[in-house]
N, C-alpha and C positions, 0 to 999 in steps of 0.2 A: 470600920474607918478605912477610908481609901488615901493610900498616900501615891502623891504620880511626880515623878524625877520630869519637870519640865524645864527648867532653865541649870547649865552649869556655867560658873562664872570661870574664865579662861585667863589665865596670865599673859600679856602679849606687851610688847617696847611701844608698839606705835597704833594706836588704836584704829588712826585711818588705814593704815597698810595693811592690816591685820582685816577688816571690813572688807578692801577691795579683794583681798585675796580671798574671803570664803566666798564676797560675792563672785566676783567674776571668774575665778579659779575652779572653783569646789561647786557653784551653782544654790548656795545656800541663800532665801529670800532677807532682805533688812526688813526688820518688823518695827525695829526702832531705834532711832539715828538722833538724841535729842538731850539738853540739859534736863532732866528730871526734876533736882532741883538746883540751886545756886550751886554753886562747882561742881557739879557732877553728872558729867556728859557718862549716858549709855548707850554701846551699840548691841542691841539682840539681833541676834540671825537664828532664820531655823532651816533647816537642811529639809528639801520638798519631798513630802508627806510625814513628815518625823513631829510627833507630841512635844518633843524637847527642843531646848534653842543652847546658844551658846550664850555668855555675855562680855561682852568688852567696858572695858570702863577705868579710865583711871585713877580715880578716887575710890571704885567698890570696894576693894577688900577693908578699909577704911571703915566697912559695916559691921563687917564679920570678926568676930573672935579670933585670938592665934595668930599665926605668924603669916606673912604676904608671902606667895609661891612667888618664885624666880619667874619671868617669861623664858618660855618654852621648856618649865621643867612636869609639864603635864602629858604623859605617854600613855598608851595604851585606851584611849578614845576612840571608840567605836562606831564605825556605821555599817546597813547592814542593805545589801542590793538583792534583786529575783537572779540580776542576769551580769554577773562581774565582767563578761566580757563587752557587752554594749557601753556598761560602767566606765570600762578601760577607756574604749573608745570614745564616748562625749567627755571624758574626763581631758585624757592628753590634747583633744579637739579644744578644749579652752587653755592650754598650756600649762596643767599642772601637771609637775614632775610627782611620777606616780609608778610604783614597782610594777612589772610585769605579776599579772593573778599568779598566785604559787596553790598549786593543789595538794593539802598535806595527808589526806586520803578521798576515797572516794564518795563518801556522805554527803549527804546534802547539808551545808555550816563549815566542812572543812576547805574552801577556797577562800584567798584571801589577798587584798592588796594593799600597799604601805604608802604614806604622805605625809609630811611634815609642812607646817606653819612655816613661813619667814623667822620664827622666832625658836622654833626646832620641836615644837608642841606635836604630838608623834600621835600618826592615826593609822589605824587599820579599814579597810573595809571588806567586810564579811559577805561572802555570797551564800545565800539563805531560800535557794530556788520556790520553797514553799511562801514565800510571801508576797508570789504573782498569784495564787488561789487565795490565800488566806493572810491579805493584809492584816499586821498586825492591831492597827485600830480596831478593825471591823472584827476580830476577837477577841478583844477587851470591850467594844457592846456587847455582842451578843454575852459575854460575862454577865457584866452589872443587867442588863436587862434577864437571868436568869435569877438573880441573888433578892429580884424584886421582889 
């Protein structure tokens, strides 16, 4: 059995400010902007080339079991780039406030840069240089197409 982390649901105050900022901040696509059903508007965005999306919604947790997360008490949300400094560069280039790459050794997975949400929801992104040869999609086919 295959299980695949495609959507996480995000805790955020304003659902449209939260939307404009992955879009237009972070460069992440709207996949869908719409009432689902009677009260309850969802925003998914997925960050380009990424299997997983985020989800925005003010009534979602309303689904789910357990207790509603606070907006912006979700840290440590990860993304992961070939080339963090081009990253840097188109990222500050849309105006989001984004830590200078900090290198914590010399490995390839050890460089990394820091962004918070308007609502304080706290991300990292990962520079991962092997995933300019070896997109991660494209080795999770060749995977399942081995397991055939």
């Amino acid at each position: 059995m295959d299980l695949t982390l495609e959507v996480i649901p995000l805790p955020v105050s304003d659902i449209d400010r939260a939307r404009d900022f992955y879009r237009d901040k972070v460069g992440f696509h709207v996949d869908i902007d719409q009432e689902v059903m009677p009260g309850m508007r969802i925003v998914q965005l997925t960050p380009p080339g990424s299997g997983c999306s985020i989800a925005l919604g003010d009534t979602l947790w309303q689904m789910t079991p357990g207790p509603t997360p606070a907006p912006g008490s979700y840290q440590g949300l990860q993304l992961c780039v070939a080339d963090i400094k081009t990253a840097h560069a188109e990222l500050v280039a849309r105006g989001l406030e984004v830590s200078e790459p900090v290198q914590y050794a010399p490995d390839d997975g050890a460089t990394f840069m820091y962004f918070s949400d308007p609502d304080g929801n706290g991300w990292s992104v990962q520079e991962y240089r092997r995933r300019a040869t070896e997109p991660l999609h494209a080795l999770l086919a060749d995977l399942a197409a081995r397991r055939r």
